[in-house]
C-alpha positions as CSV (number, residue, x, y, z in Angstrom):
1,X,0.0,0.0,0.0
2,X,1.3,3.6,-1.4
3,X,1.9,5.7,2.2
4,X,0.4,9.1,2.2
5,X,3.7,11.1,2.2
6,X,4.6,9.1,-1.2
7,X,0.9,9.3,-2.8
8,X,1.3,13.1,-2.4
9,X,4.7,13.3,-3.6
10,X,3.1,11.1,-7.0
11,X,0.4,13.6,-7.2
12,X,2.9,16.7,-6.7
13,X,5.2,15.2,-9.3
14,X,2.5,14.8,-12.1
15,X,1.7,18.2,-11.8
16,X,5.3,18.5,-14.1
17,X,4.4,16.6,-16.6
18,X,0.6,17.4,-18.0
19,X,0.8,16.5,-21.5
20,X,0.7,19.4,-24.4
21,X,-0.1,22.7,-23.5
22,X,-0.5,24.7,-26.5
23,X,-2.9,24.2,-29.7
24,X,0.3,22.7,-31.9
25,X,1.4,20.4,-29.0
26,X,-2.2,19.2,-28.9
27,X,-2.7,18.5,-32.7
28,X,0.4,16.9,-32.9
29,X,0.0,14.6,-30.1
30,X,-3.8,13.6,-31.3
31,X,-1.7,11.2,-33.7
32,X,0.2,9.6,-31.5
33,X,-2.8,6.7,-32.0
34,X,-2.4,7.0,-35.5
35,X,-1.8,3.7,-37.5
36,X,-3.6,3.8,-41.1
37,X,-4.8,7.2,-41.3
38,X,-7.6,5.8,-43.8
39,X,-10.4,6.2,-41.3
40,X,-9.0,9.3,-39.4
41,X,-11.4,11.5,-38.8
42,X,-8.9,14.9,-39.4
43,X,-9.0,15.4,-43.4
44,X,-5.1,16.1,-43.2
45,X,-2.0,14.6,-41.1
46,X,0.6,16.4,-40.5
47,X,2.9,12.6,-39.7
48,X,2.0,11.7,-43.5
49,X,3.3,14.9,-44.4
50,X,-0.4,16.4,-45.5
51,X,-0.9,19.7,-45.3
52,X,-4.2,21.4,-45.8
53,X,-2.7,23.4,-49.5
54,X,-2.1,19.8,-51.2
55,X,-5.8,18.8,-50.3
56,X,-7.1,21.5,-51.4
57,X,-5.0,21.9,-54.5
58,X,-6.0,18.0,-54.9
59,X,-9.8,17.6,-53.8
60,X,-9.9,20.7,-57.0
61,X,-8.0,19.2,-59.2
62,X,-10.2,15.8,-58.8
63,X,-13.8,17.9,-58.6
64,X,-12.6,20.0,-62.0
65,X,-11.9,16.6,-63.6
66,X,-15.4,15.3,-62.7
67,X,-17.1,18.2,-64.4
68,X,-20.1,18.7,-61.8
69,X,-23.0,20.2,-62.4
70,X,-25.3,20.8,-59.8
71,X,-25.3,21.2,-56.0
72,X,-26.0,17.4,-55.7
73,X,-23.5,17.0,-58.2
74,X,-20.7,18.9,-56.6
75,X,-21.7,17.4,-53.2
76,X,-20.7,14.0,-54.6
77,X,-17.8,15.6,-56.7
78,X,-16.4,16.4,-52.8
79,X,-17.2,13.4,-51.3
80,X,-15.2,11.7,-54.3
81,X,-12.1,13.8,-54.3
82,X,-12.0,13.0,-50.3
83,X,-12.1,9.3,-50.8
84,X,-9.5,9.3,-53.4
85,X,-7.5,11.4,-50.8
86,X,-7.6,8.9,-48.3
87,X,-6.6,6.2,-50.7
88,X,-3.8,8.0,-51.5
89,X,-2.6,7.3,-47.5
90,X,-2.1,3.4,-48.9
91,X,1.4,3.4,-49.9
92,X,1.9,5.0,-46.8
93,X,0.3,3.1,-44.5
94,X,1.8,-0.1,-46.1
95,X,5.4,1.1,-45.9
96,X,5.0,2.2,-42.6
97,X,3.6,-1.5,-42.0
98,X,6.5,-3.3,-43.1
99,X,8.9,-0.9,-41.7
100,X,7.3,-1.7,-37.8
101,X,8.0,-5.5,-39.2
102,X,11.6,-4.4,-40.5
103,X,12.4,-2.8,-37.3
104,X,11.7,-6.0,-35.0
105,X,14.2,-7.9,-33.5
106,X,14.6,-10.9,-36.2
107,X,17.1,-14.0,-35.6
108,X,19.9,-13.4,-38.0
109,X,19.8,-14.5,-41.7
110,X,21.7,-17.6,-41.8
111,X,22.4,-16.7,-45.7
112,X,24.2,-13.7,-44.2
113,X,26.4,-14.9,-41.7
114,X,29.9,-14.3,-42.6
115,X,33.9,-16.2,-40.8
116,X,35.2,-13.4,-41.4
117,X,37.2,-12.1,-38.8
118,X,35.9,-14.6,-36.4
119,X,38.9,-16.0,-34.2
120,X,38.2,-19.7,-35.0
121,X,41.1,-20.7,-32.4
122,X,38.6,-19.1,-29.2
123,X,35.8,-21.6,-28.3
124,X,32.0,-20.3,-27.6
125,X,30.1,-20.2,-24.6
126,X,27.1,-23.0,-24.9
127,X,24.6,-19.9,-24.2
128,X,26.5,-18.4,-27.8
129,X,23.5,-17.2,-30.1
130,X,22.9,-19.7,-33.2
131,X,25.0,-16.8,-35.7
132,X,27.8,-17.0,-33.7
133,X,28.0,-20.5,-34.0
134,X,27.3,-20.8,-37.3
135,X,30.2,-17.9,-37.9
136,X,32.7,-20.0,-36.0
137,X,31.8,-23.2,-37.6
138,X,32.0,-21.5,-40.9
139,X,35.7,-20.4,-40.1
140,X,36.8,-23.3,-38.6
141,X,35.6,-25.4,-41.8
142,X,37.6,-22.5,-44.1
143,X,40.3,-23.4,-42.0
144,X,40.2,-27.1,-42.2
145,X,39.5,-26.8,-45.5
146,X,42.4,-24.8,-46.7
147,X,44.7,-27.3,-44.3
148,X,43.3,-30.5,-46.1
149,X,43.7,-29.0,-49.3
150,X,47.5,-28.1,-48.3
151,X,48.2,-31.6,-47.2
152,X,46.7,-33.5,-49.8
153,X,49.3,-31.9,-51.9
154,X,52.3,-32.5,-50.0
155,X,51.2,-36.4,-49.2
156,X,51.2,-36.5,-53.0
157,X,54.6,-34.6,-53.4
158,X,56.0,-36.9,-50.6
159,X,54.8,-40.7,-52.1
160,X,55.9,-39.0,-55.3
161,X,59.8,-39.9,-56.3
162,X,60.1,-38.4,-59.4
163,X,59.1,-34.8,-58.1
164,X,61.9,-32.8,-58.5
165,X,63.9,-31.6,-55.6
166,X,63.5,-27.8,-56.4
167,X,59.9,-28.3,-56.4
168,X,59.1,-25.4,-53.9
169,X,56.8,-26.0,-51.0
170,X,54.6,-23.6,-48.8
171,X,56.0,-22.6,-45.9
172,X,52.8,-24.1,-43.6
173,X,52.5,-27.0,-45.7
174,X,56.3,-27.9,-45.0
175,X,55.8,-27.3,-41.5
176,X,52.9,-29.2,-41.0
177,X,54.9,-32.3,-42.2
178,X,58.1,-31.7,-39.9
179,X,55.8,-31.8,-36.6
180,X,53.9,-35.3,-37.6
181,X,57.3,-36.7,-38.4
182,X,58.6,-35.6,-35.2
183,X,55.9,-37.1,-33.4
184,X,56.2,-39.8,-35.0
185,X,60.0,-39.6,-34.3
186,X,58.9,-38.5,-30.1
187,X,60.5,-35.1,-30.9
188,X,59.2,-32.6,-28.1
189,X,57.9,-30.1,-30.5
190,X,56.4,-27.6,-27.6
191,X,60.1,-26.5,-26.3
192,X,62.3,-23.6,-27.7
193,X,64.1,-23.6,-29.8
194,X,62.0,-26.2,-32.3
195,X,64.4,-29.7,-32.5
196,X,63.3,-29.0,-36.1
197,X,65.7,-25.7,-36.2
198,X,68.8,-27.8,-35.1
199,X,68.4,-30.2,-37.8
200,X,67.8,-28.0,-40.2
201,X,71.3,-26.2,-38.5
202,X,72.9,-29.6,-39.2
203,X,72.1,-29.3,-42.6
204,X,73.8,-26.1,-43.3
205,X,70.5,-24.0,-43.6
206,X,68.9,-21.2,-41.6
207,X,66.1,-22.2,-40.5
208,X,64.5,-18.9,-40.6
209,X,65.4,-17.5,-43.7
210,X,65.3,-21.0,-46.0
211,X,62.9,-21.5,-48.6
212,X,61.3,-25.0,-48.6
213,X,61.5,-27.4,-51.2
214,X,60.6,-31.0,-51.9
215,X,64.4,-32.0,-51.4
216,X,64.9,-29.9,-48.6
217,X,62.0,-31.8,-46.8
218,X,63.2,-34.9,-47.7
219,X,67.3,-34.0,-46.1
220,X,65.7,-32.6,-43.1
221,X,63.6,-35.9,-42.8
222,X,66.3,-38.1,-43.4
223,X,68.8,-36.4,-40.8
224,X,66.1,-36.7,-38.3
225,X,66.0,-40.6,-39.5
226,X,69.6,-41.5,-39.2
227,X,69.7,-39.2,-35.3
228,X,66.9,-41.5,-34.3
229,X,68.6,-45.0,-35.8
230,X,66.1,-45.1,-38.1
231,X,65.8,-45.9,-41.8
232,X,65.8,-42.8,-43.8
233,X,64.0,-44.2,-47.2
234,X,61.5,-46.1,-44.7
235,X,60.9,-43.2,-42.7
236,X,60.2,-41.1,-46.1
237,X,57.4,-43.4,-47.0
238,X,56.1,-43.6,-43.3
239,X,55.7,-39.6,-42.9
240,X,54.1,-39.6,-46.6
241,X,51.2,-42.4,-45.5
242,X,51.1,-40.5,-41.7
243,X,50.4,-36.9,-43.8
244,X,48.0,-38.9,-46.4
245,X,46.0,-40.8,-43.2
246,X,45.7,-37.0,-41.8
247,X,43.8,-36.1,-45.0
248,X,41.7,-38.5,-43.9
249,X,40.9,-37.6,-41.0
250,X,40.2,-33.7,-41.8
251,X,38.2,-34.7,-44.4
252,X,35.9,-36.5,-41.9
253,X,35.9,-34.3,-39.3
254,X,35.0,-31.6,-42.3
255,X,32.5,-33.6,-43.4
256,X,30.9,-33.4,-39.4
257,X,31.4,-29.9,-39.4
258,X,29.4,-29.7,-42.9
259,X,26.3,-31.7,-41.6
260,X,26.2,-30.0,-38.3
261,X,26.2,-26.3,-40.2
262,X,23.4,-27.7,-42.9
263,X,21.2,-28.5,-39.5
264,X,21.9,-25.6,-37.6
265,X,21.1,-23.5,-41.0
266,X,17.7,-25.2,-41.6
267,X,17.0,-24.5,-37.8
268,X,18.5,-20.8,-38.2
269,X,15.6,-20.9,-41.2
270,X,12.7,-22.4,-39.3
271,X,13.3,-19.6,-36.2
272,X,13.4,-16.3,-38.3
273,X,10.7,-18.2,-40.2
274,X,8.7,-18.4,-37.1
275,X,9.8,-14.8,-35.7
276,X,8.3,-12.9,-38.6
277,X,5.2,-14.7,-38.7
278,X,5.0,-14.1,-34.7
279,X,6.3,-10.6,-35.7
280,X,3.1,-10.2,-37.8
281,X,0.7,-11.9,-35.3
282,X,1.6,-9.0,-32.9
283,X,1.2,-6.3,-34.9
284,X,-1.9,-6.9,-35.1
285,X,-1.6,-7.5,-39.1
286,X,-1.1,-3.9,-40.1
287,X,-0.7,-5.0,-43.6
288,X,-4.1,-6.8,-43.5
289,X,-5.7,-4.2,-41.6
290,X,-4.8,-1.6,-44.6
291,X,-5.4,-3.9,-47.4
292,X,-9.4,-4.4,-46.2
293,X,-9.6,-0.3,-45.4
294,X,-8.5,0.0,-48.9
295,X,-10.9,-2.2,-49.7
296,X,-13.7,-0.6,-47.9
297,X,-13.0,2.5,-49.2
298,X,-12.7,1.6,-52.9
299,X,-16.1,0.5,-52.8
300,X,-16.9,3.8,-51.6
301,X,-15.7,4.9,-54.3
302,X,-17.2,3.3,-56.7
303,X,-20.6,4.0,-55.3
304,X,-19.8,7.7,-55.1
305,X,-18.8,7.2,-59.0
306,X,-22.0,5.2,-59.5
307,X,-24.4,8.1,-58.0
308,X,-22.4,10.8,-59.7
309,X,-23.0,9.2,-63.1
310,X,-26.6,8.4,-62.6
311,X,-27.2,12.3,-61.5
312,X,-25.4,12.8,-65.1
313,X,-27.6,10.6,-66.5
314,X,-31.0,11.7,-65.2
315,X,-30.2,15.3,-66.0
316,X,-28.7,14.7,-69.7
317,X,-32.2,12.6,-70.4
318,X,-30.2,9.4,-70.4
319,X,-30.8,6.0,-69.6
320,X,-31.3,4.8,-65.9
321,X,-28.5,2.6,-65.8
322,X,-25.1,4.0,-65.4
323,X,-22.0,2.5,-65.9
324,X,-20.8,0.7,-62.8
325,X,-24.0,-0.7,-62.5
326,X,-25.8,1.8,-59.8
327,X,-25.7,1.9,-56.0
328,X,-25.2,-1.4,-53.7
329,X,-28.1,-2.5,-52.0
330,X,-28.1,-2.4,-48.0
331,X,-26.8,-6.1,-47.2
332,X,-23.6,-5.9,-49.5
333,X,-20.7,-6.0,-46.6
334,X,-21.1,-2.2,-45.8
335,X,-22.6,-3.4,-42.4
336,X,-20.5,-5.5,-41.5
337,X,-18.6,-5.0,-38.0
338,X,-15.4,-2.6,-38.4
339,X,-12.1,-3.3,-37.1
340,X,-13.4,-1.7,-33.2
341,X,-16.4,-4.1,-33.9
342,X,-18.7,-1.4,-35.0
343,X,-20.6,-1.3,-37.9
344,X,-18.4,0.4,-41.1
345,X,-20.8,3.2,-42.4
346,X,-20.9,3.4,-46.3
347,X,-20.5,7.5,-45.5
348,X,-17.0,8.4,-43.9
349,X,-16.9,12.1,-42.4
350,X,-14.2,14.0,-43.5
């Protein structure tokens, strides 16, 4: 229960903050409601960018074009150039529709998710968002793709005798061979400096400045051979089967990766697929709302049209059909319940 001392404090404090004062304040914030603007009941808005010159520079134009003759003719002249005014709030309307549906907070596009400059070495939290996963699985398959793709080629370069020994060799690539062998040789490749360096020492090259070549790789694995007692042409064919059994094995674990981003991109699908139809639900479906005001007042329209031409026709000594066929009878829709569950009149007020 609100204490006294704080209920007059409310009451003193919403003295500050009464709403518009002046006449412009007021009109503005009558529209604050405003969602259509086809059944306002104010001839021009201001938030559609109206102003009262261009309706009356319009609802003339329209009434000169109609050619009425007649008080009754002129009366239904106005009433025509006023619907045709309001219909001209449908683009409008519509835009600002699907921009409240734009403007909602949508799961990501899973079309649109990008690697790029994702640090595929740093793992996710398991409460990550769905695009963040799907951007780190996304670089770490680039990744694993560009490594299988490197090693394929150098398991075919190693099982390969006749490859010259000039043949030069990416940098990565020749690295990526030296630490399996030295595994495989129980090298401890996580001390400085790299065992790799001194062999490469041994051979009379820098191991910082060299530039890798098929024979260069195949020295630096048979010096590591002979250290370790082993046989250097046996060890050669060994290291090219290790590097061709890790090509393997990337290509499976890219072929998990693969299958686990198709089903996290059909799920990605099926949410934003369900968030914009939710996204529609709760806004009431603006769009649908304008499209049967439109609707309603096109039929207006036409039987504003339909007694304009059958006052032309009376008075000109025509016949009593006009062209649209002459008012709709009572019963037609026009009493149906509106969108506040009232009944639409067939006569808007401007």
């Amino acid at each position: 229960m609100v204490s006294p001392r704080k209920l007059a404090a409310n009451r003193k404090n919403s003295l500050k903050s009464s709403g518009p004062r002046t006449v412009a304040g007021k009109r503005k914030s009558s529209a604050n409601a405003l969602t259509t603007g086809l059944y306002a009941r104010l001839a021009v808005l201001p938030a559609l960018g109206e102003t009262a010159e261009d309706r009356k520079a319009f609802c003339k134009a329209v009434i000169r074009d109609l050619d009425a003759d007649g008080p009754a003719q002129r009366c239904l002249a106005d009433r025509i150039a006023g619907l045709f005014w309001r219909l001209r709030r449908v683009p409008a309307a519509e835009g600002a529709a699907l921009q409240r549906l734009a403007a909602r907070s949508l799961p990501s596009d899973p079309d649109s998710v990008s690697s790029e400059g994702v640090d595929w070495t740093r793992p996710l939290p398991p409460n990550a968002p769905p695009a963040a996963r799907l951007a780190l699985l996304r670089a770490l398959l680039r990744v694993g793709r560009a490594d299988r793709d490197r090693e394929r080629t150098m398991a075919g370069l190693l099982a390969n005798p006749l490859v010259p020994d000039d043949e030069p060799v990416d940098d990565l690539a020749a690295r990526q061979v030296l630490w399996r062998a030295g595994e495989e040789l129980g090298l401890k490749m996580f001390v400085t400096p790299d065992p790799w360096d001194e062999v490469l020492r041994g051979l009379g090259v820098d191991p910082r400045a060299c530039e890798w070549t098929v024979g260069l790789i195949r020295r630096a694995l048979g010096a590591a051979a002979s250290a370790a007692g082993r046989d250097p042409a046996e060890f050669h064919s060994q290291s090219a089967a290790r590097v061709a059994e890790h090509v393997v094995h990337l290509g499976e674990v890219i072929a998990r990766r693969e299958a686990e981003e198709r089903e996290l991109v059909e799920r990605m699908h099926v949410d934003r697929a369900l968030a914009v139809a939710a996204a529609v639900v709760a806004d009431e479906n603006l769009v649908t709302v304008v499209s049967k005001q439109e609707s309603h007042l096109g039929r207006e329209l036409l039987r504003s049209l339909d007694a304009l031409e059958r006052l032309k026709a009376a008075r000109s000594g025509g016949g009593p059909n006009p062209p649209h066929g002459g008012f709709v009878p009572p019963g037609d829709g026009f009493d149906e319940p509106g969108l506040d569950g009232r009944p639409i009149l067939p006569f808007i007020v401007e």
